[in-house]
N, C-alpha and C positions, 0 to 999 in steps of 0.2 A: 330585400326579404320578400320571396313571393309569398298570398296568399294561399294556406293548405287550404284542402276541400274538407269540411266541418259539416258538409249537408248531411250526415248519419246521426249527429250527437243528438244525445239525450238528455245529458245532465252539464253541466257547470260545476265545478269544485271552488272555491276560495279557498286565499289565504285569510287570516282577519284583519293582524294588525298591519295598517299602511297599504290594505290591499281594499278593506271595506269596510274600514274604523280607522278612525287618527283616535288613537290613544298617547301621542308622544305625549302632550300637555298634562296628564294622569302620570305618566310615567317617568316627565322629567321633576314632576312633583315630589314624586316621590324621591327621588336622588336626591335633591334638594336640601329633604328634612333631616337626611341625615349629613349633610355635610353643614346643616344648622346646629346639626348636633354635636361635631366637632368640631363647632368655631369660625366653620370656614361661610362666606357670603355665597350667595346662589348664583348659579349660572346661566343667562337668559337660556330659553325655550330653543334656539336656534343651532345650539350646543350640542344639547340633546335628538336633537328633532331624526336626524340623519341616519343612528344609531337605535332609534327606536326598535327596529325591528329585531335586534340580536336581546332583545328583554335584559334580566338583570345584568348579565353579561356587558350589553352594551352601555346598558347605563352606568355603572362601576367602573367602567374605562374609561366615560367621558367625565363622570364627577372625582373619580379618585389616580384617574391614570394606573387604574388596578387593573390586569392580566390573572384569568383563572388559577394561573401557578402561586401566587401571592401568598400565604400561609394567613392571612386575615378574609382573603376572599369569601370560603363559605359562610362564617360567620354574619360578613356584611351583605353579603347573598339573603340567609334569610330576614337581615334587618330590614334588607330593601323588600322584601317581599311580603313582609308586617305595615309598611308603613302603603305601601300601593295597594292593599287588600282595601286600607284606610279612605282612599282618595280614589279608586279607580270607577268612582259615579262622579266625580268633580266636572270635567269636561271632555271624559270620551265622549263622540258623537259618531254615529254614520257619514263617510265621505258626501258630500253635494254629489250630486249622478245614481249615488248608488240604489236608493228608494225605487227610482224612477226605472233602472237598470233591471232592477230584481221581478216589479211588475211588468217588466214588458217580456221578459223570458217565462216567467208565471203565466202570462199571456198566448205563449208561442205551447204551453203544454211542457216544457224544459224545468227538467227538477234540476234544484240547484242545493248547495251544502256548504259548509266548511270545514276546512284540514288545517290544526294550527298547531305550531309547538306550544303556546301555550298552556300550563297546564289546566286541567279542569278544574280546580282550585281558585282560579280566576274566569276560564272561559265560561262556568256557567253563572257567574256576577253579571258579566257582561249582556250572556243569553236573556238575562232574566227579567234587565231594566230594557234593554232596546229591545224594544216586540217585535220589531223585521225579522228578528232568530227565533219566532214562531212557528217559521211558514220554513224555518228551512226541514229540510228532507234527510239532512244527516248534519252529526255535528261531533269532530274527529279531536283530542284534546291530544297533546303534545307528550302525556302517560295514560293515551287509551288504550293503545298499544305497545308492546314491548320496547318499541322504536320510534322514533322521533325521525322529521325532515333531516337532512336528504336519504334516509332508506324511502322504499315508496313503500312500504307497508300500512301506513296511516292512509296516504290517499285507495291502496286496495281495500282496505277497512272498509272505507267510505262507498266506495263501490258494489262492496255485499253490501252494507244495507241499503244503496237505493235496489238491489238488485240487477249491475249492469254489468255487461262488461267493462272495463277496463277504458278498450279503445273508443267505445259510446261516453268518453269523457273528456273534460276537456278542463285544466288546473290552470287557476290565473295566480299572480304572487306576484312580491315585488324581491324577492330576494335571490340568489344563485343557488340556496339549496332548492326554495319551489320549483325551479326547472331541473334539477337535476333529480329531486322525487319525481315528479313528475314525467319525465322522459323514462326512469327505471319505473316506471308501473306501466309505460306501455298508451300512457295518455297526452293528448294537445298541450301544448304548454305557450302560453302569455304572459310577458313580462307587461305589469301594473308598471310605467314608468312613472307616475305619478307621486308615487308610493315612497317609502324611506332608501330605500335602495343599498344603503351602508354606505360608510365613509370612503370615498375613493371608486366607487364602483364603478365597473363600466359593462353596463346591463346589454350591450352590444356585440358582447364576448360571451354571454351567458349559455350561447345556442338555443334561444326558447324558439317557438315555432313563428311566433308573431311578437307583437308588442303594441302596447296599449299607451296615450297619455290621458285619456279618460277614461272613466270609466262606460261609458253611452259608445266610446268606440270599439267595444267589445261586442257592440250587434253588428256591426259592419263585418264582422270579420264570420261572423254566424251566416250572413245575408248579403254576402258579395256582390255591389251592381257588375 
């Protein structure tokens, strides 16, 4: 994979969850309760962790071997989503790199944001205890727009409000929809390997433009020796 030339960009986009947040340990919590609810024992963290990124969806598959088609699905949909409302300050954190990552582009003059399917519902809980989502410049929720990842209408959303074009951006994520929004909006695209990736994935097929296993490797690719 060569290095593209990024020496024009202005801005950074994130994904949040698995890209500059581990919320799996909030969200496998939440699965959890409700299969305490029905009797059933917990499932370690490690279960969960991988599927993080696909939210209730993902976790529902892993805690109940449930498929959106299921006729109990939305139901347990929004139980799970009562019960992570509940826990989701327990042990989210910022990824380790990312602090460090975010000031040094803040540094370089580089506005940076987030684009998340998450919905705002949750994303501004998030925004509101971790104060690094202070400083960001835009902050795109999964029903701020009509459409959700992979349309790239959320990451163009994100785009008017920093004021940029499109191609002055550049969308990092660990999932196959973030490069696929992102490549349809017209912007750079980094696979966060680091990140939940889904179960089975293989982020090597994705087509993103680059790829990432840290997050601090994402200035290397801004500042090419």
């Amino acid at each position: 994979m060569s290095t593209p030339d990024w020496s024009q960009t202005q801005a950074i986009l994130f994904d949040l969850d698995g890209t500059l947040i581990d919320s799996a340990p909030d969200l496998g919590r939440a699965a959890n309760a409700l299969r305490s609810e029905q009797g059933l024992a917990p499932l370690p963290l490690s279960d969960y962790r991988c599927m993080a990124g696909a939210g209730a969806r993902g976790m529902l598959s892993v805690a109940f071997g449930m498929t959106p088609d299921h006729p109990d699905f939305p139901r347990l949909r929004e139980e799970f989503f009562d019960r992570y409302e509940q826990c989701i300050h327990e042990q989210t954190e910022v990824f380790a790199q990312v602090e460090e990552l975010i000031a040094t582009l803040e540094g370089r003059a580089l506005a940076w944001g987030v684009v998340t399917n998450k919905a705002s519902r949750f994303t501004s809980l998030i925004v509101q205890r971790l104060r690094l989502f202070d400083r960001a410049a835009a902050v795109v929720s999964g029903d701020t727009t009509p459409h959700a990842k992979p349309h790239p209408e959320p990451l163009l959303e994100a785009a008017r409000r920093l004021t940029l074009p499109a191609g002055r951006c550049i969308y990092v994520g660990d999932d196959l929809r973030d490069v696929q929004a992102g490549k349809a909006a017209g912007m750079g695209t980094v696979a966060a390997l680091y990140g939940y990736l889904g179960r089975d994935a293989e982020a090597t097929t994705w087509g993103a433009d680059a790829a990432i296993n840290t997050p601090l490797e994402l200035l290397n690719l801004l500042d090419p020796a």
